[in-house]
C-alpha positions in Angstrom: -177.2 -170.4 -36.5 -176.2 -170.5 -40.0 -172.4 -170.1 -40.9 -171.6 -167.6 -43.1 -169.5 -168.5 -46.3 -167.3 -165.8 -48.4 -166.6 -166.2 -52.3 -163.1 -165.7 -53.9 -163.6 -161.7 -54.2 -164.8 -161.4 -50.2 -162.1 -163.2 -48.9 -159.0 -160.9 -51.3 -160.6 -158.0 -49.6 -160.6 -159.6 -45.9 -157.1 -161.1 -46.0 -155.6 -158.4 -48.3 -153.9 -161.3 -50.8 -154.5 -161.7 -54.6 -156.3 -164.3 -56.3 -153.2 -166.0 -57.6 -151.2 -165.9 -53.9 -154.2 -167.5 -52.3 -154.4 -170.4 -55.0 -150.5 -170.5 -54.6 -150.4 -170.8 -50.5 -153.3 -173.2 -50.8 -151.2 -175.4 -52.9 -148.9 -175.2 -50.3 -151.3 -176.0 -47.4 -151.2 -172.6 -46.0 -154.7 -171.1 -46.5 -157.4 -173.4 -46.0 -159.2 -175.0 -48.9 -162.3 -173.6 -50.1 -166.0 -176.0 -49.9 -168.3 -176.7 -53.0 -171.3 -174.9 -52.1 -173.2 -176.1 -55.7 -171.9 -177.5 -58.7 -168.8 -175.0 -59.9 -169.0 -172.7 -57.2 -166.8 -172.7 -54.0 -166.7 -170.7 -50.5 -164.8 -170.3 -47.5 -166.8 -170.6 -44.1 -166.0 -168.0 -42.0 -165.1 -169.9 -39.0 -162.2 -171.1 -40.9 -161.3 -167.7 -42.5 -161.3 -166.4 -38.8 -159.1 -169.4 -37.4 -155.9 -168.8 -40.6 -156.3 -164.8 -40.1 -155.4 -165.4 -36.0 -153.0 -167.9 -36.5 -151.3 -166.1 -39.4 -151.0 -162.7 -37.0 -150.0 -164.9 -34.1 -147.2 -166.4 -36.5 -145.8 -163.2 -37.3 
């Protein structure tokens, strides 16, 4: 089975943040890293977006 991945305006609407607080926590090393999926363009696979969003509502 192929893994889904989610672009920059996806993942805003799944966790609720803005652009600029995701860039900020990920510089940080609290939200996961996005992966080059061609040359200038980058995604988040959804395993991964699933694994911060539980740990993040098990943190709080």
């Amino acid at each position: 089975m192929v893994e889904r991945h989610f672009r920059l305006p996806a993942v805003k609407e799944l966790t609720g943040l803005s652009r600029s607080t995701i860039y900020s926590l990920m510089s940080e090393n609290k939200f996961p890293r996005p992966i080059k999926i061609t040359g200038k363009a980058v995604a988040w696979p959804e395993s991964v977006l699933e694994q911060w969003l539980k740990s993040r509502g098990a943190g709080e």
